[in-house]
C-alpha positions in Angstrom: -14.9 65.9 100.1 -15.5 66.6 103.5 -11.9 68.7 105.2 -10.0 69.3 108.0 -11.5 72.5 108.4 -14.9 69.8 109.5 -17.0 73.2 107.5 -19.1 70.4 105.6 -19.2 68.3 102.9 -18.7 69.5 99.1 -20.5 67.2 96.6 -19.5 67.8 93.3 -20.6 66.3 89.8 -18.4 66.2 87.1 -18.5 64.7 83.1 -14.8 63.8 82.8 -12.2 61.0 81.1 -10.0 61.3 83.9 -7.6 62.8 81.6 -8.3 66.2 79.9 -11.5 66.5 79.5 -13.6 68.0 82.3 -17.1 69.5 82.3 -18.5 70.9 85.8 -22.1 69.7 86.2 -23.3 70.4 89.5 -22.4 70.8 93.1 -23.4 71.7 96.8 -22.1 71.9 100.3 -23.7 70.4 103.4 -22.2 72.0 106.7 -21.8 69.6 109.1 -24.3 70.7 112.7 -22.3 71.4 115.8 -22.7 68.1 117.3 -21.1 66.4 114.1 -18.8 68.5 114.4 -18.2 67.7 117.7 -17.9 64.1 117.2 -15.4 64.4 114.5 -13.4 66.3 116.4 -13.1 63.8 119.0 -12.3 61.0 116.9 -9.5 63.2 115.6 -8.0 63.8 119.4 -8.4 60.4 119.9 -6.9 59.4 116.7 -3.7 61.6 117.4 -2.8 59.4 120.5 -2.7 56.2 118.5 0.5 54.9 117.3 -1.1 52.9 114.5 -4.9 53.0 113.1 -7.0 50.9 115.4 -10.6 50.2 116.2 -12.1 51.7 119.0 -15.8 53.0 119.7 -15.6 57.1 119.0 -14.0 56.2 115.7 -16.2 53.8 114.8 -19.5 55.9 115.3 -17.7 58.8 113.8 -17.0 56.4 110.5 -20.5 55.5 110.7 -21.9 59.4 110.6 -19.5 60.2 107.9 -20.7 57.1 105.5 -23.8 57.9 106.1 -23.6 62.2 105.7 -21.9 61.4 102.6 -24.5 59.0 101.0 -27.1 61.9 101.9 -24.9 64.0 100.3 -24.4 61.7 97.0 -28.8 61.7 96.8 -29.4 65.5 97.3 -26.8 66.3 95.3 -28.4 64.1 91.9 -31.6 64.9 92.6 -31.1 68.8 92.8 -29.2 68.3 89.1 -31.9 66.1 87.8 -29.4 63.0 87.3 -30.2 59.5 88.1 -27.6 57.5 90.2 -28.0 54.9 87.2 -26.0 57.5 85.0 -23.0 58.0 87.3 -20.0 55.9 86.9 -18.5 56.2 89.9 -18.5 58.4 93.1 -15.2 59.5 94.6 -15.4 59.4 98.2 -12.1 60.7 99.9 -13.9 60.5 103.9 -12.6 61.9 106.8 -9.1 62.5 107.5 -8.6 62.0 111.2 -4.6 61.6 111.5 -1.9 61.9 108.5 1.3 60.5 109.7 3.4 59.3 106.7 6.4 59.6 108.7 5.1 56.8 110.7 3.7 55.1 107.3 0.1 55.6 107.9 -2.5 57.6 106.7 -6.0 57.9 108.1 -9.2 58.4 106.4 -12.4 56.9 107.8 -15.7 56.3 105.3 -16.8 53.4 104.7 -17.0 52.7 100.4 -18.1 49.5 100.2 -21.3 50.8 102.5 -21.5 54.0 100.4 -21.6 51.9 97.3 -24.3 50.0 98.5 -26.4 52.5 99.5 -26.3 54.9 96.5 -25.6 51.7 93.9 -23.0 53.3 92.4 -19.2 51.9 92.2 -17.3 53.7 95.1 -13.6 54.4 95.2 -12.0 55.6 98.1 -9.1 55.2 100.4 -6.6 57.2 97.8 -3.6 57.8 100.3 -2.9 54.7 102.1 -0.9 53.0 99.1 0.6 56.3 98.4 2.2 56.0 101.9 3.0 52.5 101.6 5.2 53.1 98.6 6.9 56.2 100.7 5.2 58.4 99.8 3.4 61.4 101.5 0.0 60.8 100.6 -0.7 64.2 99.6 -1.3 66.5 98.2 -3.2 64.9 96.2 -5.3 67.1 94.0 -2.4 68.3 91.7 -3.5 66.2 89.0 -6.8 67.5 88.9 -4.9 71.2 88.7 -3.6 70.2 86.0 -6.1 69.5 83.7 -7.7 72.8 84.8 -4.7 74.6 84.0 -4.0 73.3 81.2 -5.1 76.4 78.8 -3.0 78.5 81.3 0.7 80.3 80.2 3.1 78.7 82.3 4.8 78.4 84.8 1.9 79.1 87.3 0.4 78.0 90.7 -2.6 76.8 92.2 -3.0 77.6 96.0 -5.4 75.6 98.1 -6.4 77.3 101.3 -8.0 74.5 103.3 -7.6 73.5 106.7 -4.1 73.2 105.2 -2.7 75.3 102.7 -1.0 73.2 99.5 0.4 74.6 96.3 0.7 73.2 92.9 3.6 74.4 90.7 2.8 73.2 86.7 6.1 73.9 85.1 6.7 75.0 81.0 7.3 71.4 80.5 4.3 70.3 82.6 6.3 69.2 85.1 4.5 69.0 88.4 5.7 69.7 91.8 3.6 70.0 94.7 3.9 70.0 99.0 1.7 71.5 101.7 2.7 75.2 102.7 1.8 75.1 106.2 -1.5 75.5 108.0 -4.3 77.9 106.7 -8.2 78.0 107.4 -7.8 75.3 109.8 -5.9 76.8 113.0 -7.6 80.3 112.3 -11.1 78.4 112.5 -10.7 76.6 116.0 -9.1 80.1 116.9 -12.1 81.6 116.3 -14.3 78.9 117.6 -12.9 79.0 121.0 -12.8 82.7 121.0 -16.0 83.9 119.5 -18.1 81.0 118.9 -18.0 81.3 115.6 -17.2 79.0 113.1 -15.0 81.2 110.8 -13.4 84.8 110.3 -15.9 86.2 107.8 -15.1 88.4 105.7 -11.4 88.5 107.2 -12.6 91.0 109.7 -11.1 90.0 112.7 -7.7 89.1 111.4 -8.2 93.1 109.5 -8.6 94.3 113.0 -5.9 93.2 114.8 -1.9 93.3 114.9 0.4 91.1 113.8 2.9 90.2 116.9 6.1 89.9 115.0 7.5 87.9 118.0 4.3 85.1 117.9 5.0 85.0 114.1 8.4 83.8 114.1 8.1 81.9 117.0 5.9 80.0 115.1 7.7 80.1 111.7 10.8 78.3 113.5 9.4 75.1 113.1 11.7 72.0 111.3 9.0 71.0 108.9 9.7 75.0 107.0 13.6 73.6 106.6 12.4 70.1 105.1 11.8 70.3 101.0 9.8 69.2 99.5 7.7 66.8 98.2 6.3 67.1 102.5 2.8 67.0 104.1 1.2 68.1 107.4 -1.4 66.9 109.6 -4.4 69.3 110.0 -2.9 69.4 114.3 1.2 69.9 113.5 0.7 73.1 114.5 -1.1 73.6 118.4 -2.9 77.1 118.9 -0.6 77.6 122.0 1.8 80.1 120.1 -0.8 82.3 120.4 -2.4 81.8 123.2 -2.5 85.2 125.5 -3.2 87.7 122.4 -6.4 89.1 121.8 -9.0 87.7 119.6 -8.1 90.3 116.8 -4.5 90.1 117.3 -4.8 86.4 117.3 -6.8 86.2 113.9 -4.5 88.8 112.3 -0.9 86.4 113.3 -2.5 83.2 112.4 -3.4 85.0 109.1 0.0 86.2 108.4 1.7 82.8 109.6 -0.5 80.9 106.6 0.7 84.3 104.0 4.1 83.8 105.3 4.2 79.8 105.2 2.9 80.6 101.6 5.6 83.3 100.5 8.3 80.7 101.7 6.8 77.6 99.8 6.6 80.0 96.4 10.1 80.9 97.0 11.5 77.3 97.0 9.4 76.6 93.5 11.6 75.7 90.6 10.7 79.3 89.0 8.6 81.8 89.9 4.9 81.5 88.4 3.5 83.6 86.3 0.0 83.4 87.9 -1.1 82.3 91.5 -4.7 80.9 91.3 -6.1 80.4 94.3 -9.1 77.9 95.5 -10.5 76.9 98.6 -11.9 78.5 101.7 -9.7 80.4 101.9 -10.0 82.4 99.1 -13.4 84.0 100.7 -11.2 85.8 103.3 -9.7 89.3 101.7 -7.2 90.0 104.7 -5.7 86.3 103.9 -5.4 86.9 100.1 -3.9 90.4 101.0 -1.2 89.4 103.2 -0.4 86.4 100.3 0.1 89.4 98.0 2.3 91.4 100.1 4.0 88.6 100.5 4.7 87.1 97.7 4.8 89.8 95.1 2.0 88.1 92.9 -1.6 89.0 92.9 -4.1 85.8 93.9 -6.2 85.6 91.6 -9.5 83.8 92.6 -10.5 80.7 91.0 -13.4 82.4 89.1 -11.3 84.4 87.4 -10.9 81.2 85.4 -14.5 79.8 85.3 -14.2 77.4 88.0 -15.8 76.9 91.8 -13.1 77.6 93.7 -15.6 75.7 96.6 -16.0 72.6 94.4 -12.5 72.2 93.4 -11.4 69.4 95.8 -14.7 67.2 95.3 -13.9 67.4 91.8 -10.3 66.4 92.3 -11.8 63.4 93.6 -14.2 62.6 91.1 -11.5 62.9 88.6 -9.3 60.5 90.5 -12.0 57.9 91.0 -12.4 57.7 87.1 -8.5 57.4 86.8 -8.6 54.6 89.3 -10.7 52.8 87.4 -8.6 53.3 84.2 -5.5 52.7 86.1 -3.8 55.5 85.8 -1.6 57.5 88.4 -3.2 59.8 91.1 0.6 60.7 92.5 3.6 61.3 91.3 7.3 61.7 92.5 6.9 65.5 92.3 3.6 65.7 94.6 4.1 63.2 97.4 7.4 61.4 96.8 6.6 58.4 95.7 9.4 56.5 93.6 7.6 56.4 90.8 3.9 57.6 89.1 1.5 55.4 90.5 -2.3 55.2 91.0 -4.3 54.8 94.1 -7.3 54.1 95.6 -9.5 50.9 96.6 -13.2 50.2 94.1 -15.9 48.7 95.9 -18.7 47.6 92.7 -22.2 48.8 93.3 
């Protein structure tokens, strides 16, 4: 899984039915260098202008460097946990989302699977949104049905919180009923903030967004924004939301609004949750910044728990999702539902390519 915060690529290894069982085996991150960076980020401008998906040069060199970043990935991560590619059954490769626009019925992920499968010779699925979006759906979130099976042991209701480059929820019901949508924006706006400001890839530790000052004004200024009046099931692109708001603050100030606008966007997603959950278990990025989990709390009234506090890597959880996902592809059973994305109806997703 490599996101929309472009941090790296998280390979993980999982032993799983697709269904309830699941057994973490291994995983590691690869950060993506400055120039890749760079590159990717370019495709994604580029991809924003387009009307529809459509080859051109930038995007097909950046495809190119993410195949081939993820097959490196695929090999380091076997041969650090000792496992031959012969014993996997299939790799879940989500790619690079460069431009989500379901409300013009397209999705955009670019990684090639048919070349990954080649390379690694092991069976690839990939592409997991676009039929999603072609049924009218949203194409994500995604990843509830892999929160699920993790919380299955869990008293319900409760909530899993990704913090990402976008921030999506994940509300498991007492019935098991799922519902799911994207809260707003989180790591990803507070990233490039920090990027263009500092030169840094990241707030570490929360410290810059601890040491500045919320401007009230900036915050809802940016809160009045249709997509917080639309209900869900709803999903955001990584760019919805332009840095422009805050242009003008300081760094600090700037870190500490972007910070509360992803607590906020999260207080008012909880509060439009069929009941309030009993537990809020957050994974992600995000999780690693204490000033974001914080301002979450004094939001919402419920302490985030971190996803260690139930065992799991709370880095590795979306590269499992998609391991689990592959492995219900090739059973045929649903990846989305009409609670998650919208769809009419449960169906599954994704495109095989055989090693």
């Amino acid at each position: 899984m490599s996101g929309t915060s472009l941090d790296g690529i998280d390979a993980a290894l999982i032993d799983t039915d697709g269904e309830g069982a699941v057994r973490a085996v291994a995983w590691r991150s690869e950060p993506w260098s400055d120039a890749a960076r760079a590159e990717l980020m370019a495709a994604t401008e580029l991809a924003l202008t387009f009307e529809r998906p459509r080859a051109s040069p930038p995007i097909v060199k950046a495809e190119a460097l993410v195949t081939r970043a993820h097959v490196f990935a695929v090999r380091k991560l076997l041969n650090e946990a000792g496992v031959a590619a012969g014993d996997v059954g299939v790799v879940g490769f989500h790619g690079q989302t460069i431009a989500h626009r379901p409300d013009r019925g397209w999705t955009w992920q670019i990684g090639d699977g048919a070349q990954l499968a080649k390379l690694t010779g092991i069976t690839t699925v990939n592409d997991f949104r676009s039929a999603d979006v072609a049924a009218g759906g949203q194409g994500a979130p995604l990843i509830p049905v892999y929160h699920a099976a993790l919380a299955a042991g869990l008293d319900r209701p409760v909530a899993l919180l990704n913090l990402g480059g976008v921030a999506n929820v994940t509300f498991i019901g007492e019935d098991g009923a799922l519902v799911a949508f994207d809260t707003g924006p989180a790591n990803g706006m507070l990233d490039q903030w920090v990027a263009q400001q500092t030169g840094a890839r990241f707030d570490e530790g929360g410290a810059l967004g601890a040491a500045g000052r919320v401007d009230q004004a900036v915050l809802r200024a940016m809160l009045d924004h249709p997509y917080f009046d639309a209900a869900p099931p709803k999903s955001l692109d990584r760019f919805d939301f332009p840095l422009e708001a805050v242009r003008g603050l300081s760094t600090e100030d700037g870190a500490a609004t972007l910070t509360a606008f992803t607590a906020q966007a999260v207080a008012e997603g909880l509060s439009v949750l069929p009941a309030r959950p009993r537990r809020l278990i957050v994974v992600g990025g995000g999780r690693h910044n204490p000033t974001m989990l914080r301002m979450i709390g004094e939001r919402t009234g419920l302490t985030p728990e971190r996803g260690e506090a139930l065992g799991l890597n709370g880095d590795a959880t979306e590269a499992e999702g998609f391991a689990y996902m592959a492995v219900r592809t090739l059973k045929g059973l649903p990846i989305s539902f009409p609670g998650t994305t919208g769809v009419p109806s449960a169906m599954p997703g994704g495109v095989v390519h055989r090693a």
